[in-house]
N, C-alpha and C positions, 0 to 999 in steps of 0.2 A: 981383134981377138976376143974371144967370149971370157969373161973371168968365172971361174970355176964358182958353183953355188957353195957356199960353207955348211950349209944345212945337209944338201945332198953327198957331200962328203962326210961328213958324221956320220949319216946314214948307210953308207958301205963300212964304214968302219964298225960300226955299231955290228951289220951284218957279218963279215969276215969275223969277228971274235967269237958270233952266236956260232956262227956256223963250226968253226975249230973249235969250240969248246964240246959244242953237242954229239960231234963227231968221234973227237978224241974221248969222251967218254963212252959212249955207246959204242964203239970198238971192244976198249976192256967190259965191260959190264955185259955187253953179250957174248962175248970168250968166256967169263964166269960164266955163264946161263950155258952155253954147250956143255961146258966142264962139268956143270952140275948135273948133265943128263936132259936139260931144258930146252926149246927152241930158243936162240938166238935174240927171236923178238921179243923176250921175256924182258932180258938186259936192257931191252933198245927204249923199249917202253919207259923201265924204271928208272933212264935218262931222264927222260922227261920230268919223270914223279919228282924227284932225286932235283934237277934243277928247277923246279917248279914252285909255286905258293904253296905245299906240303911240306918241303925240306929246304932247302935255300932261302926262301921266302922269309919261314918262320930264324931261321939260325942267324941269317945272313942277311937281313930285310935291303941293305944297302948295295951289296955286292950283285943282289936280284933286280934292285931297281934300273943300277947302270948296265946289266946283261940284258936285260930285258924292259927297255922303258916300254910304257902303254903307247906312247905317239910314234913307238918305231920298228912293231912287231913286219907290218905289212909288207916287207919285203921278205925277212922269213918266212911268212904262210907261201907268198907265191912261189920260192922255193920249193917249200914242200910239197906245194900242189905240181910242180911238173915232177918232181919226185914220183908222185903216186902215180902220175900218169903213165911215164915209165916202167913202174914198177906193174901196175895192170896190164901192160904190153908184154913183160915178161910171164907173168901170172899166165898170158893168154898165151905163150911159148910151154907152157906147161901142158898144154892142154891136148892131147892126143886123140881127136875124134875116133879113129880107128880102133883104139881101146874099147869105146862103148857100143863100138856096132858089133864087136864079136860075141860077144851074151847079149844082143839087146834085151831080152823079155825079164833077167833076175836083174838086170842093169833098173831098168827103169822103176820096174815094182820095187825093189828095195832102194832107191832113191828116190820114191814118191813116199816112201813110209817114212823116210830120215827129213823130210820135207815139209812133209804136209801136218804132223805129228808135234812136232814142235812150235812148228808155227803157229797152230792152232792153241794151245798150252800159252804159249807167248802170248799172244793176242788177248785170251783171258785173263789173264793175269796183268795184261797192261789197263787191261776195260775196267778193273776194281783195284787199280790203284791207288796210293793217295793223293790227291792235289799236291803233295810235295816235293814229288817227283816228275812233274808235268811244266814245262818253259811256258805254256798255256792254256788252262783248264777249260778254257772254252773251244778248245782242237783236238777233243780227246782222238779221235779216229786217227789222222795222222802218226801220233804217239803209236797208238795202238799198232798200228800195219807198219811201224820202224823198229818196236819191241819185235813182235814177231820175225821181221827178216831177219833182225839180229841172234835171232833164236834161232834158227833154221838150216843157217851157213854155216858149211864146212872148210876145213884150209888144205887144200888139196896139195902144196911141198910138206906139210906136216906129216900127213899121213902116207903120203907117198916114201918120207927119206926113212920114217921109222920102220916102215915094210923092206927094204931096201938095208939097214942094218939091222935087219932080224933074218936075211935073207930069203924073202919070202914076194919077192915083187915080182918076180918073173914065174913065182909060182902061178895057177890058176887062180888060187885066192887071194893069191896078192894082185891079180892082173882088174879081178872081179871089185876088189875095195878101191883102186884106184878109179874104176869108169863110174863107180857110185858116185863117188867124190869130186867126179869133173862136170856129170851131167846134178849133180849137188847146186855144184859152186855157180856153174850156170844159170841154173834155175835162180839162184839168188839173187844174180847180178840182174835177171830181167824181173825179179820181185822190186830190186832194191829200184830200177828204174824207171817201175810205174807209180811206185809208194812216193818216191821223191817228186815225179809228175804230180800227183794228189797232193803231196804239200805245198808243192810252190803254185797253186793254183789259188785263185781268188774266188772270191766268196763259199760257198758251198762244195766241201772236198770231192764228194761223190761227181760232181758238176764237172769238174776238168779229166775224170778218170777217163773216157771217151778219146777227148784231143790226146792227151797220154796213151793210150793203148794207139789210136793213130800213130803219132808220131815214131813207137818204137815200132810197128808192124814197118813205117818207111824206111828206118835207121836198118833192121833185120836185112829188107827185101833187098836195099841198096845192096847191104853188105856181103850179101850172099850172091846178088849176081854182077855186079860192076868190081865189089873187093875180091872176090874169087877171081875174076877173070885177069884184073892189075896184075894180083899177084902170082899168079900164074907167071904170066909175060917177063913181070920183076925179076923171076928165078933166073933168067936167060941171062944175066946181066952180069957184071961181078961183083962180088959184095961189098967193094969199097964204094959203089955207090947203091947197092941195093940197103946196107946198113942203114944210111943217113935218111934213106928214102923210108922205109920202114917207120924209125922214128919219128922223121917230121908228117908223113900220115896216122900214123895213132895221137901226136899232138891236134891234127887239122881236126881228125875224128872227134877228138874229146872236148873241142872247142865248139864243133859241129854238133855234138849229141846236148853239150851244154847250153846251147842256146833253144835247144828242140826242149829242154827241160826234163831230159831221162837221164842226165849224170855223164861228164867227164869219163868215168870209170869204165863204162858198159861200149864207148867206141875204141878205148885202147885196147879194153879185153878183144874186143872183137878182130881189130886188127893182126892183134899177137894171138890170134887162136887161127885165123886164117894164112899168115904166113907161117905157121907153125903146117897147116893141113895142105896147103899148095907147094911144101918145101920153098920158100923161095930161098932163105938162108939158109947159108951151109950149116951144117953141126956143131961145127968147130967157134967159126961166130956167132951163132947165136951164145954159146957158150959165154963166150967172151965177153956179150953185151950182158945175161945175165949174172955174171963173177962183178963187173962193174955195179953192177944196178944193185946186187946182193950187200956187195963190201960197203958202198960208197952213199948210194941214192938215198934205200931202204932204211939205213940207219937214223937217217936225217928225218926223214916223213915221221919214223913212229918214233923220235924222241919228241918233235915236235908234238906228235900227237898227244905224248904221257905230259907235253909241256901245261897242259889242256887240263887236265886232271888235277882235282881241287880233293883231297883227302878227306878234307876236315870237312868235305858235307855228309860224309858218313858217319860223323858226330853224332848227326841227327839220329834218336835212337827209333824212328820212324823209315828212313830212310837205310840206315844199316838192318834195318828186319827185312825190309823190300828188296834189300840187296841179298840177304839169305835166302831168301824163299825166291826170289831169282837166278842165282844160280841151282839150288834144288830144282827147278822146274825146267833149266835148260839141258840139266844133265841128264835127269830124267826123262825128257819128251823127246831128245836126240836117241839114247840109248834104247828105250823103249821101241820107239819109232821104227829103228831100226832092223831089232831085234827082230821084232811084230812079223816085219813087212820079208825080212832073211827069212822066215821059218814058213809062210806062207810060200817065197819061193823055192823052198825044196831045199834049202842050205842046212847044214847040221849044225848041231846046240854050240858046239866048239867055236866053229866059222862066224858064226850069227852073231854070238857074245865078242868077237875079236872086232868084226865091221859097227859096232854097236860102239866099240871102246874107242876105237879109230876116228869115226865119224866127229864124234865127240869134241873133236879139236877145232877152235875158233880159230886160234890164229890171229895173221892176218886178217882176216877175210870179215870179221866183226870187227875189227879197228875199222877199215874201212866203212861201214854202214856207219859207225857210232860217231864217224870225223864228219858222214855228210850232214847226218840227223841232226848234230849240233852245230855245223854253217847253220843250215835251214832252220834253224830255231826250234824245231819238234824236239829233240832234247834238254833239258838245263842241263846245270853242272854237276846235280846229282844224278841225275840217271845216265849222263855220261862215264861219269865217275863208278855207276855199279856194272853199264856195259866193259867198260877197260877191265876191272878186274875179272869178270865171268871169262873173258878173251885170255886173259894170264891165267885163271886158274885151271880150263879148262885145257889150254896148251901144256902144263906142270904135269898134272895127271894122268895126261893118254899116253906116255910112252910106259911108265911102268904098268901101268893096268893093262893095255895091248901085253906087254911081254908074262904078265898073272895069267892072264886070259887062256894065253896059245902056250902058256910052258914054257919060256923061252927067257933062261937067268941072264943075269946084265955080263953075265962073262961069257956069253955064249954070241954076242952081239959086239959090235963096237958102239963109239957115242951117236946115242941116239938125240936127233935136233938138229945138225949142222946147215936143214934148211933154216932160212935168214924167216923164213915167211911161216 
């Protein structure tokens, strides 16, 4: 008989505690955050902050050591990491191609201006930053192309649920902000997945951008015609084994695209955006796996993520000026961008300013980019720390301004947020 490791045992216990505590916080904390009118992952974030070396840390130094020792996070992260992956499966369940082919032509131009417009901004702004917000001043590029994607992304349940309690989603212009927002969020994930290729490459960034553009041109080509055809077939089947199948292909995927070095993220998405377009799951289950993955998964990923977020480097009064003039510039390059690009296609001043305030919301979708930027080292703790909050403030904002925008009072709506993402 093998006698049990004592070590390894502490170590589940260590985890079961993290895990129930982070949980059971970020439940109520993002109930507050609906209640207040906010996205959910507002709360889920502030878990993190809230149990982290910001609050816990400094109150509690002792009660943070034994919740969280430094020799025993590793099973937490991996947690969270199929978390995410998960959770981009359902992200990719969001994803309605059909929507963007019915306006293709104001689809695309006004989601190259929400795009390219920011990114650009971003970029700039990462290029004359100060060494003190850089994990390594000798990589400024890298930094530079993970500042910008982070600038660029949009949260596509965000601005989808706010449309939807404004009732306005099955309008035209509701139909028109949501296909911006998917072929957005897209474009992001295949930003975020050649940016991450250029960092994890060795020597010279520009040098690996090639094998990177390779590898996702193979991940795409497979996906669209070997995953279109699977899941096609999948549908035929019944869901108690099409569910599990689903799942453990967006995990193969994102194991697959992680070794290719364009990101975990981009083969789940891709999975949950083609069983989403081939119908293979029903409505009802898909349903059911994203209610799970919303309540349960989602909460766990971005507490751990706020776990990450170190406050007190915004002390730096270098570093909290970076972090102003950073969110200024992503609000501005999103909205403007937007705006620019609606009025070029033929949308009115009303509509333009609405998709303009909508877009605006990070969400999810910039935790994302700011969790990979900082595995891969292209971020420190500071500019982790000013990504997180640009994602929370910029999620706070966009439902009442959406509702400023279009006319539309908070009693004329229900709670706006009850997307988790």
């Amino acid at each position: 008989m093998t006698v049990p490791d004592p070590a390894a045992s502490e170590a589940l216990v260590v985890l079961f505690a993290q895990l129930a505590v982070v949980l059971a916080l970020a439940t109520g904390l993002g109930a507050l955050a609906r209640r207040g009118g906010a996205p959910p992952v507002v709360g889920e974030l502030l878990t993190g902050v809230v149990l982290g070396p910001s609050i816990l840390g400094l109150v509690a130094p002792g009660v943070y050591a034994a919740l969280f020792p430094e020799d025993a996070t590793t099973l937490l992260l991996g947690v969270s990491s199929v978390c995410l992956v998960v959770l981009m499966t359902v992200v990719g369940f969001e994803t309605d191609l059909s929507v963007a082919r019915a306006r293709p032509g104001q689809t695309l131009l006004v989601a190259a201006g929400s795009v390219v417009v920011p990114f650009a901004l971003g970029g700039a702004l990462a290029f004359v930053a100060p060494d003190a917000v850089l994990a390594n001043p000798d990589a400024r590029l890298p930094f530079v192309l993970f500042v910008a994607t982070a600038m660029s992304i949009s949260a596509i349940p965000v601005v989808a649920r706010i449309l939807l309690d404004m009732g306005l989603l099955d309008a035209p212009f509701g139909q028109l902000a949501v296909a911006v927002a998917l072929v957005n969020d897209t474009l992001g994930w295949l930003l975020l997945a050649v940016v991450a290729g250029i960092a994890t490459g060795s020597g010279d960034a520009l040098a690996s951008l090639p094998g990177t553009l390779l590898a996702l041109a193979g991940v795409l080509v497979v996906a669209l015609t070997v995953g279109r055809w699977f899941a096609a077939r999948l549908g035929s089947v019944a869901d108690s084994v099409a569910l599990p199948t689903v799942v453990a292909l967006a995990l193969g995927a994102g194991a697959a695209t992680q070794a290719l070095g364009v990101e975990a993220v981009l083969g789940a998405f891709l999975v949950g955006a083609i069983a989403r377009d081939r119908s293979t799951l029903a409505p009802e289950t898909r349903e059911a796996l994203e209610s799970v993955t919303l309540a349960m998964l989602a909460p766990v990923f971005f507490a751990v993520a706020g776990l990450r977020v170190d406050l007190g480097a915004l002390a730096d009064p270098t570093v909290a000026l970076v972090g102003l003039v950073a969110f200024a510039v992503a609000v501005v390059g999103k909205v403007v961008g937007t705006v620019g690009a609606a009025r070029l296609a033929g949308i009115d001043r009303r509509e333009s300013l609405a998709l303009g305030a909508a877009l605006n919301a990070r969400g999810a979708m910039e935790i994302v980019v700011a969790t990979v930027g900082l595995r891969l080292g292209v971020l420190n703790e500071a500019a982790y720390a000013i990504v997180v909050c640009i994602a929370i403030g910029t999620s706070v904002m966009t439902p009442p301004l959406v509702r400023y925008v279009y006319g539309v009072s908070d009693t004329d709506t229900g709670p706006v947020g009850d997307s988790t993402v």
